[in-house]
ZATI-712878 format. One record per residue (C-alpha): residue number from 0; residue in three letters; x, y, z. Coordinates in Angstrom, 1 decimal, decimal comma. Layout:
N
<pt k="NUM" r="ala" c1="X" c2="Y" c3="Z"/>
...
REM end
This chain:
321
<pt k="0" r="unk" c1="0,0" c2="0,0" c3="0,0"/>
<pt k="1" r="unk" c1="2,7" c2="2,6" c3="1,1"/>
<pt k="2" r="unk" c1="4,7" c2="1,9" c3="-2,4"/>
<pt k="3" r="unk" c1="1,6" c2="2,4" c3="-4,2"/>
<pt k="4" r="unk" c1="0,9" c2="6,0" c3="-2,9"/>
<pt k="5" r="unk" c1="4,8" c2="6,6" c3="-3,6"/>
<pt k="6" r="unk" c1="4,6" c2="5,5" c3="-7,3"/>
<pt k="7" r="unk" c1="1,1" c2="7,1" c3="-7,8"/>
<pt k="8" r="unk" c1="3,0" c2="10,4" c3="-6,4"/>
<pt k="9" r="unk" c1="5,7" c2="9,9" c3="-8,7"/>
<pt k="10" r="unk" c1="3,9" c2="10,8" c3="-11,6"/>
<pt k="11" r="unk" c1="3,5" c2="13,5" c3="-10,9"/>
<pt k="12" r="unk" c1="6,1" c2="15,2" c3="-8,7"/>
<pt k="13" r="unk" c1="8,8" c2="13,6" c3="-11,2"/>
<pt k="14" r="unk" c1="7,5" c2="14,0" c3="-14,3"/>
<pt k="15" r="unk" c1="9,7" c2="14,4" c3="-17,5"/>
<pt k="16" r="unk" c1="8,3" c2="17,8" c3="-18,0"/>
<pt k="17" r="unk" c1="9,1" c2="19,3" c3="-14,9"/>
<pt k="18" r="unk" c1="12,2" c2="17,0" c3="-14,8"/>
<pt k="19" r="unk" c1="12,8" c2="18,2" c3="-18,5"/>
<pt k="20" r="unk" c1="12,4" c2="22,4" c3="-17,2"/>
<pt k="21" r="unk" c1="15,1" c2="21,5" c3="-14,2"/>
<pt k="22" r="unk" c1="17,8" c2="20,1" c3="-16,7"/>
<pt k="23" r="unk" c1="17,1" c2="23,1" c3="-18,9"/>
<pt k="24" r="unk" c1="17,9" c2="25,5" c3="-16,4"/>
<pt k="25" r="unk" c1="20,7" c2="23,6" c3="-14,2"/>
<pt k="26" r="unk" c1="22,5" c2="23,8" c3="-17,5"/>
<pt k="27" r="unk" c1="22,1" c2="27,1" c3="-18,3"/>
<pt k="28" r="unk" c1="22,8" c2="28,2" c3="-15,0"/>
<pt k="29" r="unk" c1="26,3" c2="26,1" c3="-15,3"/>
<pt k="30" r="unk" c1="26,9" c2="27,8" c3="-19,0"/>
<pt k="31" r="unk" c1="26,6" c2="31,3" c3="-16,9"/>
<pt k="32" r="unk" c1="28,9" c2="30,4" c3="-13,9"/>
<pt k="33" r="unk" c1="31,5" c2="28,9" c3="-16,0"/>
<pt k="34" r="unk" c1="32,2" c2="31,3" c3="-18,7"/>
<pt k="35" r="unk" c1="30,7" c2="34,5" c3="-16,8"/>
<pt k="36" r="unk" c1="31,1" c2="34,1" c3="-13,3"/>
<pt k="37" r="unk" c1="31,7" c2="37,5" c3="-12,1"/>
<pt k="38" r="unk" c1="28,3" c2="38,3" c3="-13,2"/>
<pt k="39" r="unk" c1="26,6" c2="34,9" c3="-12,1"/>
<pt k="40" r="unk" c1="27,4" c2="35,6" c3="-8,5"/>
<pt k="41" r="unk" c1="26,6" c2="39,5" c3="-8,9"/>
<pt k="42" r="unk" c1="22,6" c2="38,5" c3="-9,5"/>
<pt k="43" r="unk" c1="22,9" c2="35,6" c3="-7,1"/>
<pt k="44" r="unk" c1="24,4" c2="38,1" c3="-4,7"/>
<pt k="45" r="unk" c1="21,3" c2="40,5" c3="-5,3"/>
<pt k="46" r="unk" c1="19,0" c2="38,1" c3="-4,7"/>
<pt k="47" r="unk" c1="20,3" c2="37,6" c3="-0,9"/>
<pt k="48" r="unk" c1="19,9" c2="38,9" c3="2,7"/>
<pt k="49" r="unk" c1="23,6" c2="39,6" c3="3,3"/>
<pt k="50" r="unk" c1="22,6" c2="39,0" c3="7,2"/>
<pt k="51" r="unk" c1="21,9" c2="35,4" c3="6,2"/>
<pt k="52" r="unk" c1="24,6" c2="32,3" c3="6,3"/>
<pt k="53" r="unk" c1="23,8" c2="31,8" c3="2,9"/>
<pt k="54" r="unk" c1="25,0" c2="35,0" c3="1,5"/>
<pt k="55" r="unk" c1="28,0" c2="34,7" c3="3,7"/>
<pt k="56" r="unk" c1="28,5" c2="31,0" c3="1,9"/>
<pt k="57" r="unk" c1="28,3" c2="32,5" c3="-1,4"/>
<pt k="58" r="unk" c1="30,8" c2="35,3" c3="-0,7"/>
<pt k="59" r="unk" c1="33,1" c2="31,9" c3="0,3"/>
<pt k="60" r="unk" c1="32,3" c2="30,1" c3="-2,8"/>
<pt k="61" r="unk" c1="33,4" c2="34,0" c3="-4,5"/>
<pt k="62" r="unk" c1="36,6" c2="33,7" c3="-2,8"/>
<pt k="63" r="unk" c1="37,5" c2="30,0" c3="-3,6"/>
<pt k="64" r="unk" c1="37,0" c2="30,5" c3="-7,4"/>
<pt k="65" r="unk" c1="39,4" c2="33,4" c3="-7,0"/>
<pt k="66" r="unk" c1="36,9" c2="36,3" c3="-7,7"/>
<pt k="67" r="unk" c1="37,7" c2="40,0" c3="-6,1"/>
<pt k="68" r="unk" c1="35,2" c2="41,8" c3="-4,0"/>
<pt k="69" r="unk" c1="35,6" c2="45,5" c3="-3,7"/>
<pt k="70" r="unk" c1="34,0" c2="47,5" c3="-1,1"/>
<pt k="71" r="unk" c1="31,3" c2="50,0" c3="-1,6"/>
<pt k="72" r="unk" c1="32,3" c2="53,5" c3="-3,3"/>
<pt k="73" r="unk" c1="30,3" c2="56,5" c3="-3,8"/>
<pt k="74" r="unk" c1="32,3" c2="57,2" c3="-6,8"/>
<pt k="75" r="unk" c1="31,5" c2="53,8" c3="-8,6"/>
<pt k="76" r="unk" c1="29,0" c2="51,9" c3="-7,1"/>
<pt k="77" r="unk" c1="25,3" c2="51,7" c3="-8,5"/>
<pt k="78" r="unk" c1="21,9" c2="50,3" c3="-7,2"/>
<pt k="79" r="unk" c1="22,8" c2="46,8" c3="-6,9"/>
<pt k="80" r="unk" c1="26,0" c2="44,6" c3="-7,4"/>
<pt k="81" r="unk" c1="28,2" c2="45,9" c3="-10,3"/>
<pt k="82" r="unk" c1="30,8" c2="43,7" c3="-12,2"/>
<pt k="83" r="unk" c1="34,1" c2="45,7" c3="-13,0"/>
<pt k="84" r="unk" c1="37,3" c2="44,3" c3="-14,9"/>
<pt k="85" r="unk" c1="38,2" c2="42,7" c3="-12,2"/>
<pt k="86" r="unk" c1="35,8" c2="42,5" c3="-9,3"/>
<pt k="87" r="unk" c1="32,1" c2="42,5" c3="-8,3"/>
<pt k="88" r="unk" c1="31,5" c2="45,8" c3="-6,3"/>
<pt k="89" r="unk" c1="29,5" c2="45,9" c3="-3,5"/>
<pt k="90" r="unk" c1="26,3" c2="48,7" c3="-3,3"/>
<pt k="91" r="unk" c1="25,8" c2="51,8" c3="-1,1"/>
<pt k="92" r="unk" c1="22,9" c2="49,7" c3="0,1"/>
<pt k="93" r="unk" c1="25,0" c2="46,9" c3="1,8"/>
<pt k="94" r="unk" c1="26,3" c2="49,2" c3="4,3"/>
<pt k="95" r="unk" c1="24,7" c2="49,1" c3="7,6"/>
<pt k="96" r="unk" c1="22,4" c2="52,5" c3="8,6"/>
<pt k="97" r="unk" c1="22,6" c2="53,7" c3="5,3"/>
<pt k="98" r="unk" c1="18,7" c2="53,5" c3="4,0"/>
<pt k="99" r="unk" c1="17,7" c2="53,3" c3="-0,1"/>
<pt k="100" r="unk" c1="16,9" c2="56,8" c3="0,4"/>
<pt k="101" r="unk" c1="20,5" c2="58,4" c3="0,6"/>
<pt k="102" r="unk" c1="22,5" c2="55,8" c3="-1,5"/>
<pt k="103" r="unk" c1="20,2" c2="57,2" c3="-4,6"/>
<pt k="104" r="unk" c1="20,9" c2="60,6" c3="-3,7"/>
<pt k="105" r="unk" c1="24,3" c2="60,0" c3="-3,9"/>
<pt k="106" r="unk" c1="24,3" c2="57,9" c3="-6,9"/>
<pt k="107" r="unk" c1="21,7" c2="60,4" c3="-8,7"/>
<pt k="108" r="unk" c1="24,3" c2="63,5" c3="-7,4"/>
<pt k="109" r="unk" c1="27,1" c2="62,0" c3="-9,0"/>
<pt k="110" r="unk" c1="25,6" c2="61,3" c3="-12,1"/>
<pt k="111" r="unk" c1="24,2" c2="65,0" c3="-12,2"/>
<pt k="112" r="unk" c1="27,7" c2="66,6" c3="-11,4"/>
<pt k="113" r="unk" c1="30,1" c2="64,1" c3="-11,9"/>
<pt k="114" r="unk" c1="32,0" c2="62,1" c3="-9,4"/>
<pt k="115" r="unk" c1="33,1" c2="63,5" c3="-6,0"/>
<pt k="116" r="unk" c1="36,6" c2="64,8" c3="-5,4"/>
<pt k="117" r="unk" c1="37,3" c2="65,0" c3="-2,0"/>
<pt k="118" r="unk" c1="35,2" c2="64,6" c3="1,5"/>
<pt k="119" r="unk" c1="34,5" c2="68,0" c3="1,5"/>
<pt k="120" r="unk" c1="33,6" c2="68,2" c3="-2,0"/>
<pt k="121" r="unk" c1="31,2" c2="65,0" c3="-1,2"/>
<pt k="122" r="unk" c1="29,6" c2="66,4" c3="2,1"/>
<pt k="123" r="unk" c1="28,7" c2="69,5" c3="0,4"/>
<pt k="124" r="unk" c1="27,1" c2="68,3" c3="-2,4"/>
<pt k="125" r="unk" c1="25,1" c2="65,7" c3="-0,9"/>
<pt k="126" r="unk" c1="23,7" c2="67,8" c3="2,2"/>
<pt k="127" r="unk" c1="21,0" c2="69,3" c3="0,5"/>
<pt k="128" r="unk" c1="19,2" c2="66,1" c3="0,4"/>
<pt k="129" r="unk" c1="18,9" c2="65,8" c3="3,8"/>
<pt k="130" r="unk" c1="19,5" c2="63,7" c3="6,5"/>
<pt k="131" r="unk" c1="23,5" c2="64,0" c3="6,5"/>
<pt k="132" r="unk" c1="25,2" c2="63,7" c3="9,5"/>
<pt k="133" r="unk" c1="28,5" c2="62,6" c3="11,0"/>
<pt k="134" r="unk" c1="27,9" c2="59,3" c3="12,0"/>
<pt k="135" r="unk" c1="26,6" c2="58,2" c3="8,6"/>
<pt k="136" r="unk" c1="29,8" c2="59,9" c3="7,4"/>
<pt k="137" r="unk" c1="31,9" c2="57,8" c3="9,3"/>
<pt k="138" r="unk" c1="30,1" c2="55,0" c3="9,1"/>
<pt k="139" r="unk" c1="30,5" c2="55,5" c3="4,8"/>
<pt k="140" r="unk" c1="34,1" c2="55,6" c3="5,6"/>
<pt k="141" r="unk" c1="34,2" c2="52,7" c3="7,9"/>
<pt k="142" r="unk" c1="32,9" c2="50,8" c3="4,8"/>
<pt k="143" r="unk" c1="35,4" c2="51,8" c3="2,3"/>
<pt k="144" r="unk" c1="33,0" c2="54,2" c3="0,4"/>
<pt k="145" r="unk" c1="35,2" c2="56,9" c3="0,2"/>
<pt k="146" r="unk" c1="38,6" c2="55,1" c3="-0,7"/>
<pt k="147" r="unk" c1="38,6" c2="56,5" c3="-4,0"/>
<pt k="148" r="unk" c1="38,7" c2="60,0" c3="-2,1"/>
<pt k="149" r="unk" c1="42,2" c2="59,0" c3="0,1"/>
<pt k="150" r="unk" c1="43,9" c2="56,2" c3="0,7"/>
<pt k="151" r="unk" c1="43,8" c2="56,7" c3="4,5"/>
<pt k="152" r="unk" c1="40,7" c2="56,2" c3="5,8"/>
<pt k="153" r="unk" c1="41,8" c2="57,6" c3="9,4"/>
<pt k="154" r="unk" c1="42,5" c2="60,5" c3="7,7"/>
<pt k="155" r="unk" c1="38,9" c2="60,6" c3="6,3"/>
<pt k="156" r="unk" c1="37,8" c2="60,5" c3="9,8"/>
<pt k="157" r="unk" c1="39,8" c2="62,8" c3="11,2"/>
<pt k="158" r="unk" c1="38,3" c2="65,1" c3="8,8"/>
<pt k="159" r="unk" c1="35,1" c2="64,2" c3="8,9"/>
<pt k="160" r="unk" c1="33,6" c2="66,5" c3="11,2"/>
<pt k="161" r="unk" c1="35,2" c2="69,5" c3="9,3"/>
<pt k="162" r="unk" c1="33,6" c2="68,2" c3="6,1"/>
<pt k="163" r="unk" c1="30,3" c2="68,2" c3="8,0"/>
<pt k="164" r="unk" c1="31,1" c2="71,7" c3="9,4"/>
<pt k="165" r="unk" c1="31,9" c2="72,8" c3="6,0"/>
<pt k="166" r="unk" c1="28,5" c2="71,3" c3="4,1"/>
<pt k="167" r="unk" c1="26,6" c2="73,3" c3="6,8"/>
<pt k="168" r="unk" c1="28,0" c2="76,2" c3="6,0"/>
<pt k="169" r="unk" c1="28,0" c2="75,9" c3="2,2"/>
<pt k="170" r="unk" c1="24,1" c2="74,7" c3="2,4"/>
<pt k="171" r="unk" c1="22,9" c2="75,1" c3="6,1"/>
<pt k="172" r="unk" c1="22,4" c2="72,8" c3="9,0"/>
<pt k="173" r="unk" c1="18,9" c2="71,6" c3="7,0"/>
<pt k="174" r="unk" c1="20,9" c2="71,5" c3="3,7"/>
<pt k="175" r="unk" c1="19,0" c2="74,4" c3="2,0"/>
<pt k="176" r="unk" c1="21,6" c2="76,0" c3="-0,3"/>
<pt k="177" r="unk" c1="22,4" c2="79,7" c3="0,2"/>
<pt k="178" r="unk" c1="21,2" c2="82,3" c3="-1,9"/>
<pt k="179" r="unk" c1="25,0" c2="84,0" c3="-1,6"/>
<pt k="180" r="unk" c1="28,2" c2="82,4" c3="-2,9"/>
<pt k="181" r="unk" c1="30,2" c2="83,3" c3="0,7"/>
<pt k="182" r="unk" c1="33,1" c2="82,3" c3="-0,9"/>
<pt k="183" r="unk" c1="34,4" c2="79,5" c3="1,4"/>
<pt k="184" r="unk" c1="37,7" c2="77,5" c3="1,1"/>
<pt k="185" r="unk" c1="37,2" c2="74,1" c3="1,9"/>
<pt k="186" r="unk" c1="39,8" c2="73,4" c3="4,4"/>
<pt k="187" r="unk" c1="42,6" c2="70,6" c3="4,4"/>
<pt k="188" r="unk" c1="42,4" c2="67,0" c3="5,2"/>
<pt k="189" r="unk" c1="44,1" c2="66,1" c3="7,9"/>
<pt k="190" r="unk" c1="47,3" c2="63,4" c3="7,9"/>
<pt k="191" r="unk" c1="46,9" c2="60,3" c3="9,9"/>
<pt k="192" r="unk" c1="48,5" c2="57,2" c3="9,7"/>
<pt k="193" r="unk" c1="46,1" c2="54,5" c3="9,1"/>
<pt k="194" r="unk" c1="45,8" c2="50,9" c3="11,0"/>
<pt k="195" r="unk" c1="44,5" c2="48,2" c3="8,4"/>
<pt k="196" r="unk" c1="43,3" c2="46,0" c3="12,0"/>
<pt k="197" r="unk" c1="41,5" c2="49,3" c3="13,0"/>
<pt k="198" r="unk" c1="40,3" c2="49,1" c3="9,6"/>
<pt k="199" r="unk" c1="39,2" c2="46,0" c3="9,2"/>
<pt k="200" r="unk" c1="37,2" c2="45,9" c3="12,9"/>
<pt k="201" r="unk" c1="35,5" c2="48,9" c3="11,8"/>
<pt k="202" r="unk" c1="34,6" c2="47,9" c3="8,0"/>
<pt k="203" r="unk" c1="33,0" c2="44,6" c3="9,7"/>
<pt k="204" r="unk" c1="31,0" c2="46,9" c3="12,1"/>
<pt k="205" r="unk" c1="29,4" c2="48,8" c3="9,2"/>
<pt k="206" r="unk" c1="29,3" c2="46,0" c3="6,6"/>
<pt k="207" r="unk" c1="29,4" c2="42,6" c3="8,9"/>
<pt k="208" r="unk" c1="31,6" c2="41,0" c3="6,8"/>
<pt k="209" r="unk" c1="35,3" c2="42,6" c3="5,7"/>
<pt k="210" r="unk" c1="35,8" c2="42,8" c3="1,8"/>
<pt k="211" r="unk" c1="39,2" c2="44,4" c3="1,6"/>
<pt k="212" r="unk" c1="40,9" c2="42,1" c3="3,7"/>
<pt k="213" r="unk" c1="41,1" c2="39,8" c3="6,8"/>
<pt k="214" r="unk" c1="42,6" c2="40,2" c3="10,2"/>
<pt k="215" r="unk" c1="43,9" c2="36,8" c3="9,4"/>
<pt k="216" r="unk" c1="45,5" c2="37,3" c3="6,8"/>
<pt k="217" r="unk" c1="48,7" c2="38,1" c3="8,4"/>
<pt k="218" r="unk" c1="48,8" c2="34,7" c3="9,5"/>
<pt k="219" r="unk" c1="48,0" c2="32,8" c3="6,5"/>
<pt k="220" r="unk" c1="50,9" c2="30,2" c3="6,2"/>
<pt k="221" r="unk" c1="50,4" c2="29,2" c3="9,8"/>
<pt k="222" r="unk" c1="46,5" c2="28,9" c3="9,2"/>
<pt k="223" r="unk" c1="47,3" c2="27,0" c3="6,1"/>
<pt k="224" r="unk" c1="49,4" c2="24,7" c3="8,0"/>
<pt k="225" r="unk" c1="46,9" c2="24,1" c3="10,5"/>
<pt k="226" r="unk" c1="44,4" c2="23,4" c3="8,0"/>
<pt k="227" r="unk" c1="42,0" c2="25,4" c3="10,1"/>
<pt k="228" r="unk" c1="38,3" c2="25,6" c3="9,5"/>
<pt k="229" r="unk" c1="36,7" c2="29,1" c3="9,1"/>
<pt k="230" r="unk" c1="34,2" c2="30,2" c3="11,5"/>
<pt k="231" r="unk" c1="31,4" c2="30,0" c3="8,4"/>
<pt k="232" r="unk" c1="32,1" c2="26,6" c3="8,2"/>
<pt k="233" r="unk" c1="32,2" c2="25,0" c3="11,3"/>
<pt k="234" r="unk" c1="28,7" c2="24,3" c3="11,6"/>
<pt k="235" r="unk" c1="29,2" c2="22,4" c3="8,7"/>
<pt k="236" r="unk" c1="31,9" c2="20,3" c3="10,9"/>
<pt k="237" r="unk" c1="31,3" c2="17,0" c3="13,3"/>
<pt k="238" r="unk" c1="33,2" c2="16,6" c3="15,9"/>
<pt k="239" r="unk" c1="36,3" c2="18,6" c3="17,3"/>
<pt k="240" r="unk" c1="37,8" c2="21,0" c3="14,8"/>
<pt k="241" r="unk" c1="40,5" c2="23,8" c3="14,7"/>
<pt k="242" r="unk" c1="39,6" c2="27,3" c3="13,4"/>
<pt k="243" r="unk" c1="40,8" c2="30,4" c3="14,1"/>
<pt k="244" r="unk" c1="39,4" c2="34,3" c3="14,8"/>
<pt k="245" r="unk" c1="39,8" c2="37,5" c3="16,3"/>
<pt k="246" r="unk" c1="38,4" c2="38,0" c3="20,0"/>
<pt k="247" r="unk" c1="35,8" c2="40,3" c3="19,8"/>
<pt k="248" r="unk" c1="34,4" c2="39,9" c3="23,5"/>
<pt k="249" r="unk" c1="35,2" c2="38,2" c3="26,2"/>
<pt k="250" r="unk" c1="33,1" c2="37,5" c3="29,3"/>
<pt k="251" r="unk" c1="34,3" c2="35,4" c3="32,8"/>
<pt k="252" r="unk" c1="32,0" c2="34,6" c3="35,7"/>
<pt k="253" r="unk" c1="32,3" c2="32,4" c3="38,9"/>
<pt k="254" r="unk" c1="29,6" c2="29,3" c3="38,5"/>
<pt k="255" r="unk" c1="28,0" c2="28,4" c3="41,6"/>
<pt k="256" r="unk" c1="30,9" c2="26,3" c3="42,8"/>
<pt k="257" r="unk" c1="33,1" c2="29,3" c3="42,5"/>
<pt k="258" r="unk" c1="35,1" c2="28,4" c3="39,4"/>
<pt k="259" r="unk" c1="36,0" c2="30,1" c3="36,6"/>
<pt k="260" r="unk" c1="34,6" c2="30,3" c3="33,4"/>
<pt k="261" r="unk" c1="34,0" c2="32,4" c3="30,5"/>
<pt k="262" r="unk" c1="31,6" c2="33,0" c3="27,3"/>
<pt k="263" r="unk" c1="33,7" c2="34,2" c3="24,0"/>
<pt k="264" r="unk" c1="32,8" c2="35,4" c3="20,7"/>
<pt k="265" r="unk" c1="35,5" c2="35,0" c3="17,6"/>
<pt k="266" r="unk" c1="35,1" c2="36,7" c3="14,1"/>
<pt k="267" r="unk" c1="36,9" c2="36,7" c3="11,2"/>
<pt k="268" r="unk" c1="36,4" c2="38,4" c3="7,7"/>
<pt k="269" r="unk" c1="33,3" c2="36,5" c3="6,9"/>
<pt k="270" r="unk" c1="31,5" c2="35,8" c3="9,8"/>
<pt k="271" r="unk" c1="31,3" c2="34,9" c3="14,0"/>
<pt k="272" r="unk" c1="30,8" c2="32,4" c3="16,7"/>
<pt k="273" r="unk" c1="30,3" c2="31,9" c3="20,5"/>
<pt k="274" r="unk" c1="32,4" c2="29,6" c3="22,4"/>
<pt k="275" r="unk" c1="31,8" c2="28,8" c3="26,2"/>
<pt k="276" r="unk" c1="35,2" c2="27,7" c3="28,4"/>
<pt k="277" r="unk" c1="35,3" c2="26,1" c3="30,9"/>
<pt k="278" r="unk" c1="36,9" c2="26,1" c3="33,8"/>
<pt k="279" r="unk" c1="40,0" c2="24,1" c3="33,4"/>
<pt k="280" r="unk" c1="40,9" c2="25,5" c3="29,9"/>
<pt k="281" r="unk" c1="40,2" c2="29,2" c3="31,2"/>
<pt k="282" r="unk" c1="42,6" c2="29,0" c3="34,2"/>
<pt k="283" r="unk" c1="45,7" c2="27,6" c3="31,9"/>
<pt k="284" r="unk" c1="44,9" c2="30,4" c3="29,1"/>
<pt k="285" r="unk" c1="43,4" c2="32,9" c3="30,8"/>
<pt k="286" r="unk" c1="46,4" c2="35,4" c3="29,8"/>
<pt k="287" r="unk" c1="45,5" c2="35,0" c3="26,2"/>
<pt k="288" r="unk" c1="41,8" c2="35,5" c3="26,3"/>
<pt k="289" r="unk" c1="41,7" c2="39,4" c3="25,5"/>
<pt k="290" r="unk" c1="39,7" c2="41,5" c3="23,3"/>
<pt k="291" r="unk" c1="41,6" c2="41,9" c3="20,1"/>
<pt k="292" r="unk" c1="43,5" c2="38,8" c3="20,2"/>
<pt k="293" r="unk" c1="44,3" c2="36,2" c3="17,2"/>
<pt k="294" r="unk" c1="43,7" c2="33,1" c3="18,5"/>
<pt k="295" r="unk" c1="43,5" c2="29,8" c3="16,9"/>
<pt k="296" r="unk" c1="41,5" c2="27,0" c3="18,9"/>
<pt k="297" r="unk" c1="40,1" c2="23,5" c3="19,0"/>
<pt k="298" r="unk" c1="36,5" c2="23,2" c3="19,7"/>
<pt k="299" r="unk" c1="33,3" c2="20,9" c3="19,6"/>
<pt k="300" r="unk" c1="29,7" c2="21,8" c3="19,0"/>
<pt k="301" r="unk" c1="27,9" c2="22,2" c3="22,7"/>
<pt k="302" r="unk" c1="24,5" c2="19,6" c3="22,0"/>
<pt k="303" r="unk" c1="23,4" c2="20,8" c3="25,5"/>
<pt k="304" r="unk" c1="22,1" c2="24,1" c3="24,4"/>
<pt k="305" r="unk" c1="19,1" c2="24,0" c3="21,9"/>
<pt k="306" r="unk" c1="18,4" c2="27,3" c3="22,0"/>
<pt k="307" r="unk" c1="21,3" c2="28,7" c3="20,4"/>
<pt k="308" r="unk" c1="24,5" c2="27,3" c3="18,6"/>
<pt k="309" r="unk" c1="27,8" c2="27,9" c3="20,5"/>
<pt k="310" r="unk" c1="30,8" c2="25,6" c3="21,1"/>
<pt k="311" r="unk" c1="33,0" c2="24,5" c3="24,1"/>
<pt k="312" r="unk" c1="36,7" c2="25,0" c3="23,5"/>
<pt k="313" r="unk" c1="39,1" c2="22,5" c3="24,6"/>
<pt k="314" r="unk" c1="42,8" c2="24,2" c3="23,5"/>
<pt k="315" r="unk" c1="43,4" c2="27,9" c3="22,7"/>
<pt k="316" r="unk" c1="47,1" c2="29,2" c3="21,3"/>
<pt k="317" r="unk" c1="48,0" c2="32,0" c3="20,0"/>
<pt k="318" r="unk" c1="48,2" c2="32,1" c3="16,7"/>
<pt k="319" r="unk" c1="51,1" c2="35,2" c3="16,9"/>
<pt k="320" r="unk" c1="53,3" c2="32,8" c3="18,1"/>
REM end
């Protein structure tokens, strides 16, 4: 009786036709990422939530096949995901904080008036469209939107606030323009040395994932050599496993029996994890559990907590060393 309803139901739910449309369509979706891949993953790209684990797989699968991503820029970056010569460039959009609303008005700005030339020239000209302020400022150069304007973006910052200062007096607090040409310089940017770690923390803040590099990747041969698992893909992983991250937080309490123990999250350029130590593994690496720290570990998956996913550690090292 039960194989009866199975073939009657295979009739229909594997019929040639649809089986037919399928094979159609799993080829032509294998023409397009073989022979035009940057633009395959553009679309497929477009098409996800970059807060879900799937976009951050796809930005894996991007990486593996050797394909450049390149941050946000308000001097070339449109509506969606853009191919270039050699990259696929990320959209004002994908930056946290900044709505639909002001990535057109700097997009349609641009294409009025051409593209901006510094960040004073930028904040002036896109403050009469409202709702410009410093922290969306830094947060664009946090992102890497305004690379093209300097190559240091704590330089960009430092500025920043005299670039806002400077739009409000070209176009007013509200952005309405003056009816006088005042005649104002715009002033200098200042010089600061950049810090690509700073950098990369801060573009993972405003993006939540880094594009232009990884705070790993001063580490690389000794990653590769420890054949590490990255922190996207340990969920994919049974049993113990080694992977590696930056410390991001780090939490200790006393349980109830007085010992110490302590709740940590990693990150790395594509995504994060929690991981709960215990005790015994706290006290002998206590010294190395700091914010900031690069730290390669071995882990397991905790099947205690349904809740949410986290892991127990079992070694931490530092991967400096």
């Amino acid at each position: 009786k039960v194989f009866d309803l199975i073939f009657r139901f295979a009739n229909y739910g594997f019929n040639k036709a649809h089986a037919f449309g399928y094979a159609v369509l799993s080829c032509q979706m294998a023409y397009l990422k073989t022979h035009y891949p940057k633009q395959f993953y553009s679309v497929i790209l477009a098409s996800q939530d970059p807060a879900t684990t799937k976009f951050k797989d796809t930005l894996s699968e991007v990486r593996a096949l050797g394909l450049h991503l390149a941050v946000p820029d308000i001097n070339k970056s449109e509506e969606s995901f853009v191919t270039e010569s050699s990259s696929i460039r990320f959209p004002l959009t994908a930056i946290k904080g900044i709505g639909g609303q002001l990535s057109y008005a700097i997009l349609d700005e641009r294409r009025k008036n051409g593209e901006y030339t510094d960040i004073f020239d930028f904040a002036a000209r896109v403050k009469p469209y409202g709702n410009f302020t410093l922290p969306i400022l830094v947060k664009l150069i946090d992102a890497g939107a305004l690379d093209s304007l300097s190559p240091s973006r704590n330089s960009l910052r430092a500025s920043a606030a005299a670039a806002i200062s400077y739009s409000e007096m070209i176009s007013g607090e509200n952005g309405q323009s003056f009816l006088l040409d005042l005649g104002i310089e715009k002033p200098l940017i200042e010089d600061r040395d950049d810090d690509p770690q700073i950098n990369l923390a801060a573009e993972y803040e405003a993006l939540g994932i880094m594009v232009s590099g990884s705070p790993l990747s001063f580490y690389e041969d000794k990653l590769r050599s420890l054949n590490v698992t990255s922190l996207s893909d340990i969920a994919n992983v049974s049993g113990s496993f080694l992977t590696a991250g930056i410390v991001k937080s780090i939490r200790a309490i006393n349980t109830k029996t007085g010992k110490k123990m302590a709740f940590m999250e990693l990150y790395d350029d594509l995504g994060e994890a929690s991981f709960i130590i215990f005790d015994e593994v706290f006290n002998n690496n206590f010294v190395l559990l700091k914010s900031d720290a690069p730290l390669y570990i071995k882990a397991h998956l905790d099947l205690r907590r349904k809740e949410e996913t986290s892991y127990i550690v079992e070694e931490v090292h530092n991967l400096g060393e």
